[in-house]
N, C-alpha and C positions, 0 to 999 in steps of 0.2 A: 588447508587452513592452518593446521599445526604448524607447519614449516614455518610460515610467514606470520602465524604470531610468537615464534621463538625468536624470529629475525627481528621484530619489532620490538620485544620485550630485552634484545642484547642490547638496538638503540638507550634504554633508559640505564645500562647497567655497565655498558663498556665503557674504556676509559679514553677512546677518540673518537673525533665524531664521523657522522658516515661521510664517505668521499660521493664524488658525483656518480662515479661507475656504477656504486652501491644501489646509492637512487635510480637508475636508470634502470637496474636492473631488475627490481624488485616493482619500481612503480609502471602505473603505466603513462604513456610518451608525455599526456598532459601533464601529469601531474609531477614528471621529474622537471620538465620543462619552466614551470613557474620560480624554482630557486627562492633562497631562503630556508632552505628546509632544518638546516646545522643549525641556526641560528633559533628554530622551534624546538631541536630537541635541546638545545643548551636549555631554554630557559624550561621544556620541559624537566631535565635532570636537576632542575634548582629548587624542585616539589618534593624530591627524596632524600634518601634511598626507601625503593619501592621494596614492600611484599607481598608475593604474588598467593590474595586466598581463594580466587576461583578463576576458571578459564569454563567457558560457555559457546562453545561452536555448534554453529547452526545453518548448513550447505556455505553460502558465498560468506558470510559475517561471523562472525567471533566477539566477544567480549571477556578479557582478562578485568577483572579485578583486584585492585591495589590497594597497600596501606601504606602509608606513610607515616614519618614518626611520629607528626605532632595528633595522628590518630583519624586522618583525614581521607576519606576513603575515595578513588579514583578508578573510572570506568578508560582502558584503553580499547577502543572499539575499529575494528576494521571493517573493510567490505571490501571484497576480492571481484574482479572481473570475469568472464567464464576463462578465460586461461588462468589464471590466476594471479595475477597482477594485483598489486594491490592500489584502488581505485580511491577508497577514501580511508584516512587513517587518523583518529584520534585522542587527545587527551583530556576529560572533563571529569569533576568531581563526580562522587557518584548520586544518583536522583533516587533519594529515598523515597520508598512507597511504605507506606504505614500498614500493617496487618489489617485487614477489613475480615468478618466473621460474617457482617449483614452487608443486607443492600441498604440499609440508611446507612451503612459505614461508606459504603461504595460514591455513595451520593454526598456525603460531607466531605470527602477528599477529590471529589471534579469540583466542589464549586470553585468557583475562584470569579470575582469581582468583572465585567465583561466580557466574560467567554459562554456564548452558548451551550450545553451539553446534552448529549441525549445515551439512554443506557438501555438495551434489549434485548433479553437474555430468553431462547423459548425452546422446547422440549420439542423435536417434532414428531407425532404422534400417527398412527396411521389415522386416527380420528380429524385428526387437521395439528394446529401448534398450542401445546400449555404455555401460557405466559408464565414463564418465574420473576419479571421484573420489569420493570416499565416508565422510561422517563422519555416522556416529549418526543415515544416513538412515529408519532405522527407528522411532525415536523419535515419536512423538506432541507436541507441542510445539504451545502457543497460537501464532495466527497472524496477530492482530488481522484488517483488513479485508482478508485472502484469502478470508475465505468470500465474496464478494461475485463471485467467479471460478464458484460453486457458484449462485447465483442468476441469474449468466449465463448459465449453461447449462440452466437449469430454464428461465427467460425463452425461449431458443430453442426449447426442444424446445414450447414452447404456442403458438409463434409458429409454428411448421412444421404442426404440427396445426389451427390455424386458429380456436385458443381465444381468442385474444390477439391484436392487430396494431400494426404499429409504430407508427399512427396515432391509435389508441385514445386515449384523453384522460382524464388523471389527476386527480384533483382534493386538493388540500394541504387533510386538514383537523388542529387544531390538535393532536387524538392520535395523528397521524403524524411531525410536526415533533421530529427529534432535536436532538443535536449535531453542530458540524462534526467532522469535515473536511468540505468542500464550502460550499454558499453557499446552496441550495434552504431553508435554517430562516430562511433572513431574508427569504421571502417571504410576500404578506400572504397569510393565511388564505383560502380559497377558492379560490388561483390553479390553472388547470386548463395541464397541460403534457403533451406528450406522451410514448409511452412510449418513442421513438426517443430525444428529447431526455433523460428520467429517465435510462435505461440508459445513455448515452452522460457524463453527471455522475457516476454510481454508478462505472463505471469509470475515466473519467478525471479525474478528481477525486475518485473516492473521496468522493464525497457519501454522506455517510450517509442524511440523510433520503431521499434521490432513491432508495436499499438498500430503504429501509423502504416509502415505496412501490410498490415494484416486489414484495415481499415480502408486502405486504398485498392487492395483485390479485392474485397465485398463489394467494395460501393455504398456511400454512404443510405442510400436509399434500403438497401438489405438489409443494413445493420438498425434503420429506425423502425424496419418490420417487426424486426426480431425483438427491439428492446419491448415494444408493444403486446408481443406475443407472449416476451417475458413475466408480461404483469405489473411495469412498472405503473404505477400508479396515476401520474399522469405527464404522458409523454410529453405532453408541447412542452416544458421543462427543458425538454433533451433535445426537440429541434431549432436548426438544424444540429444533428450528433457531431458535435467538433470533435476532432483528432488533438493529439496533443500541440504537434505543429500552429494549428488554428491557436488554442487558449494563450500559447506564450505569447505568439503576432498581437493578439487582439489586447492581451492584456496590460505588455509590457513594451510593446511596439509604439509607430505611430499613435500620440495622443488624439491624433483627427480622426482616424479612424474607429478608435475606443468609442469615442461619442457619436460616431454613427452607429454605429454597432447599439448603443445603446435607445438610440429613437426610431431604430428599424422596426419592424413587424417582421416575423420570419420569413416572407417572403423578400424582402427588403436584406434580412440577414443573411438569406442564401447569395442572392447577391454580389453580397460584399466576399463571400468566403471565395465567391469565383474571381474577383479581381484580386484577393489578397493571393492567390496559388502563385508558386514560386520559391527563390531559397532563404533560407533562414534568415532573416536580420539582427534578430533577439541575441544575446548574449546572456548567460547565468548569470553575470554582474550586474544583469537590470532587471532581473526581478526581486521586487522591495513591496511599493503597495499592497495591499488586499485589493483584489478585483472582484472577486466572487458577489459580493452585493451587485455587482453589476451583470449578472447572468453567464459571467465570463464562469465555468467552472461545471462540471454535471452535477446537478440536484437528485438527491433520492430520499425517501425517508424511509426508516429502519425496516419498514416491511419489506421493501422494496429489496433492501440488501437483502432480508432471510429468503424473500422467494428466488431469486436469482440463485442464490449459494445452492439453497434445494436443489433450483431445475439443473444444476451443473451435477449434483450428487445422482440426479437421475439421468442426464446423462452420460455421465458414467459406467451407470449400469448396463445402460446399452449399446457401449463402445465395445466389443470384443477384440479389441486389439490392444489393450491399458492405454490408450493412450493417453485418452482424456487424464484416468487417474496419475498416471505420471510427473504429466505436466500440472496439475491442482496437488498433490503431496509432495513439489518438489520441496518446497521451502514452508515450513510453518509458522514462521514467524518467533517462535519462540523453542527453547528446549522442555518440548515435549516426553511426559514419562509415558512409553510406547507397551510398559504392561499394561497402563491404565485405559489407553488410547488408541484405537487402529489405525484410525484412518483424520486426517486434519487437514482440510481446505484454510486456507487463509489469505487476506489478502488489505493492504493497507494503502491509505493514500493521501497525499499531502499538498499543499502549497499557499502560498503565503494568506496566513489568517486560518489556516483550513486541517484540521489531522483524523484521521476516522481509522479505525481498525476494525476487519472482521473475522472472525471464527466459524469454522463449521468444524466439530469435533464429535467422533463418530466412536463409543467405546467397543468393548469386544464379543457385547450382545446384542449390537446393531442398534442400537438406539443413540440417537443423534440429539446436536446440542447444540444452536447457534448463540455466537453472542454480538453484539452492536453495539462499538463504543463511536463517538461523534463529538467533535469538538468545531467552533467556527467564533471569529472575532473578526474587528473591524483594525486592529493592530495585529502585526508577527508577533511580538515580546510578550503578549499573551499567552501563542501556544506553544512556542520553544519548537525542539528539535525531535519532539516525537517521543521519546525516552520518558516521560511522565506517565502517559497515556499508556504505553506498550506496559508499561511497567503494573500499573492499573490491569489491563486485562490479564497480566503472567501473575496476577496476586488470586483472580476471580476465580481463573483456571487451577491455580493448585487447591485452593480453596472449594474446592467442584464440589466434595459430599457434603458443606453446609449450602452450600449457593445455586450447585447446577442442579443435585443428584437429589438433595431431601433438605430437610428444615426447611428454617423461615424463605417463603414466597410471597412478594408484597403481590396479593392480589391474585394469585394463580386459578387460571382459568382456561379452557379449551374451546377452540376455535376452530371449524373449518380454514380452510389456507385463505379463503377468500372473503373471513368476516375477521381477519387478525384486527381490525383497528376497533370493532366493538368489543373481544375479547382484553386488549387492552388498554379500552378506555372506563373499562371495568374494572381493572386492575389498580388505575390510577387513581381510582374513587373511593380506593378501600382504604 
């Protein structure tokens, strides 16, 4: 990551602009492919000259922060491929987050005029979960790629049973091939990868294809045991369990088929999923609407996330081979201080109308801390590109010994794992 945000940061400071080779070389094939690029950092370079007051790497992503004269401050934000390509690269002012001390600070910087919010921060206890905070955790709310937390744990429990191994060997063929996020769809057809290496993209990257998969060796029927087993809350939500493949077809595909989709009955739904099987049609340039009001999207509400992140921390414990933990502390989502923190599950998910981040942060006397942020609208331009939100949670976390550790808790209460929604609907009353 250094290398390639030095190379990015010469773009804004050199005095020619990049050649094609340069692009070629540094990007990956799409993305030198589309051209224009010179032509982005010129009018990028017409924002400066840059000074550079922080750099923020975090496994595949980075963020340098900028100042410019007229005192303007700008986030150049990358995201590297697993070879190291770099996959997305940009230039945006920076998205202030206001100092929050409380959790009514927390909650007057989410509101915003049509956007849903929900906020669930809880101590887990060997007694069950302390609530420290609690908004509209009961809500159902799409969650973009969280469900992908749900196919972690179906993956484990086949792998402890000895249906499945980490070694086993996947094979890309072209009606598995989603969209990104991730980087497994720009591989050629036939490439065979293992199911350590899938899972481990699916989570830390948030590869979709690498979901899909791993979702197509289960079988979707295993994975809607599993999400059952996991305690979601209430499954029919989740069936039939779409793959990523599935939500773009249904959502941004065929408009005929949207609206069958929508006057089905799940068996009706199932259905349709087996006539839609086949290759991609969808392009990244056509997704625009919110679909999610349409069922198009996985549903959870905030417990749902804390119990899943749990049952992953527990199985972990009982992976003797780290694997599990590996693959869950590849990426944490933010930079993390690792005196204060051992261990940090994390995992975020997006799409249009739709941004959720979660936390599981484990300090160095083993007591654990999830947090649940959820956002959902009926327009994009509501929830932006993520960066509000993320920024919200990296404010909650530094702030951990007034919010997570001690002080003000609105309402803090203990809960069996399995009575979380009276414990915080208790909390919301206070």
């Amino acid at each position: 990551m250094g290398d390639a945000a030095r190379w990015a940061m010469g773009l804004l400071t050199s005095s020619g602009l990049p050649r094609p080779e340069d692009v070629a070389a540094r990007f990956i094939p799409t993305f030198a492919a589309a051209g224009n690029f010179a032509e982005t950092v010129r009018e990028w370079r017409s924002k400066g000259p840059f000074t550079v007051r922080a750099y923020h790497p975090v496994a595949h992503k980075g963020w340098v922060v900028l100042s410019a004269p007229a005192g303007v401050r700008y986030i150049l934000s990358l995201t590297l491929d697993s070879s190291g390509l770099i996959r997305i690269l940009t230039l945006k002012p920076e998205t202030v987050i206001p100092d929050m001390v409380t959790w009514n600070d927390v909650e007057e910087t989410l509101h915003t005029p049509g956007v849903q919010h929900s906020v669930y921060a809880v101590r887990l206890t060997p007694d069950g979960h302390e609530v420290l905070h609690a908004s509209a955790p009961e809500r159902p709310m799409p969650t973009g790629s969280a469900y992908k937390l749900y196919l972690m744990r179906a993956l484990v429990a086949e792998i402890e049973k000895g249906t499945v191994g980490w070694d086993e060997i996947l094979t890309l063929t072209p009606e598995l091939r989603s969209l990104p996020t991730g980087d497994m769809q720009d591989l050629p057809d036939g490439t065979r990868v293992t199911v350590r290496e899938t899972a481990h993209k699916m989570i830390a990257l948030s590869d979709n294809t690498g979901a899909d998969l791993v979702a197509d060796r289960l079988g979707r029927e295993v994975v809607e045991r599993s999400l059952a087993a996991a305690g979601h809350h209430d499954p029919s939500l989740m069936r039939p369990f779409l793959t990523s493949h599935e939500v773009f077809e249904l959502g941004w595909g065929d408009p005929e088929r949207r609206a069958e989709w929508v006057r089905q009955d799940e068996a009706g739904r199932r259905e349709l999923l087996e006539k839609m099987a086949g290759v991609m049609t969808v392009r990244g340039s056509d997704l625009g609407a919110t679909v999610h009001q349409l069922g198009i999207d996985w549903h959870m509400d905030a417990f749902d996330v804390v119990r899943v992140l749990e049952g992953l921390l527990q199985d972990s414990g009982r992976d003797t081979s780290g694997t599990v933990e590996e693959i869950l502390t590849a990426y944490p989502g933010l930079l993390i201080d690792e005196e204060r923190w051992r261990r940090v599950y994390f995992k975020a998910g997006s799409s249009p109308g739709v941004m959720m981040f979660c936390w599981l942060l484990q300090d160095h006397a083993g007591i654990s801390y999830v947090l649940v942020l959820r956002q959902s609208a009926d327009e994009q331009r509501l929830i932006g590109d993520g960066l509000f939100l993320r920024g919200i949670g990296a404010k909650i976390i530094e702030a951990e010994a007034k919010l997570l550790s001690s002080g003000e808790r609105r309402g803090a209460g203990t809960a069996a794992a399995g009575d979380d929604r009276a414990s915080a609907g208790e909390a919301a009353r206070r």
